[in-house]
C-alpha positions as CSV (number, residue, x, y, z in Angstrom):
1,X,-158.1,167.4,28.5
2,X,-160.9,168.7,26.0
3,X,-160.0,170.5,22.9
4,X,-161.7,173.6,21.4
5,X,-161.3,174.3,18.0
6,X,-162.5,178.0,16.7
7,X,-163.2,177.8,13.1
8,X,-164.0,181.7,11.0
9,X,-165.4,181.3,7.5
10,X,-166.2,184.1,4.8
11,X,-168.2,183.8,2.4
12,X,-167.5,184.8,-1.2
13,X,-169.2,187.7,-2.2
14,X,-173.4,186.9,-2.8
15,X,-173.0,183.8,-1.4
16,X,-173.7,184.1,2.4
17,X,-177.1,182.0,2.8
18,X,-175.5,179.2,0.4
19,X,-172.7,179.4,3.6
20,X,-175.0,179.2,6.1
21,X,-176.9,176.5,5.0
22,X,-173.9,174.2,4.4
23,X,-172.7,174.8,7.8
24,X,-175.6,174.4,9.2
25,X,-175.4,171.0,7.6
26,X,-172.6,169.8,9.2
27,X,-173.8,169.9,13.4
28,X,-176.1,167.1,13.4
29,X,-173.5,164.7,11.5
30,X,-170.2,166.2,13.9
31,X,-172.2,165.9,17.2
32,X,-172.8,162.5,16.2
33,X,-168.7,161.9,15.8
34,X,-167.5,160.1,18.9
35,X,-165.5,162.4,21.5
36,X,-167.7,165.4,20.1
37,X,-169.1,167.2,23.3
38,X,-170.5,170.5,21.6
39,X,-170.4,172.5,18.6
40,X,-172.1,175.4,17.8
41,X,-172.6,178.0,14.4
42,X,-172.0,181.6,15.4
43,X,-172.6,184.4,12.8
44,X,-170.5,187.3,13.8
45,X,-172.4,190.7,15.1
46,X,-170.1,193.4,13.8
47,X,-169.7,191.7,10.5
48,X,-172.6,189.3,9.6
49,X,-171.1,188.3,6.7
50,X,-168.2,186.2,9.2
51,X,-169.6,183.0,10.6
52,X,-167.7,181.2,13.3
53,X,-168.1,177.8,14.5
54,X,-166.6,176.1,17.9
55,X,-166.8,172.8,18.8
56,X,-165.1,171.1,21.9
57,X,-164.1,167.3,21.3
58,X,-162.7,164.9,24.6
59,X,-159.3,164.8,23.4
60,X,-156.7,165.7,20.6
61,X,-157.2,162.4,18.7
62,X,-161.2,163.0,18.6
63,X,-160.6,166.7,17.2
64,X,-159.1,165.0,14.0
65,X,-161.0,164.3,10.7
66,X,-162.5,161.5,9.8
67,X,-164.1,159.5,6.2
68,X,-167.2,160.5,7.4
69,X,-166.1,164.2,6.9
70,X,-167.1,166.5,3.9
71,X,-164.1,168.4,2.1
């Protein structure tokens, strides 16, 4: 059964572009994860400083972190 994982970041104050850059980062590299199907950046409407991101892996295990992942 896929897993979806819905993810809301907020930047700190003056910092939204540096935000959206470093997310923006980070599809290429997860899509390339094994069991990653999709992920996506959202920015919200009501509140563009909220950006969202959801990504849908094959299972529970593939959803997990791994080395290759930036803290």
């Amino acid at each position: 059964m896929p897993i979806h994982a819905f993810v809301r970041f907020e930047p700190q104050p003056g910092k939204q572009q540096e935000l959206r850059e470093e997310l923006e980062l980070l599809l290429e590299p997860t899509r390339a994860e094994p069991g990653c199907m999709r992920i996506h950046l959202y920015e919200g409407l009501r509140d563009p400083l909220v950006f969202y991101i959801h990504s849908e892996w094959v299972d529970e295990a593939a959803s997990m972190p791994t080395p290759s992942c930036r803290t």
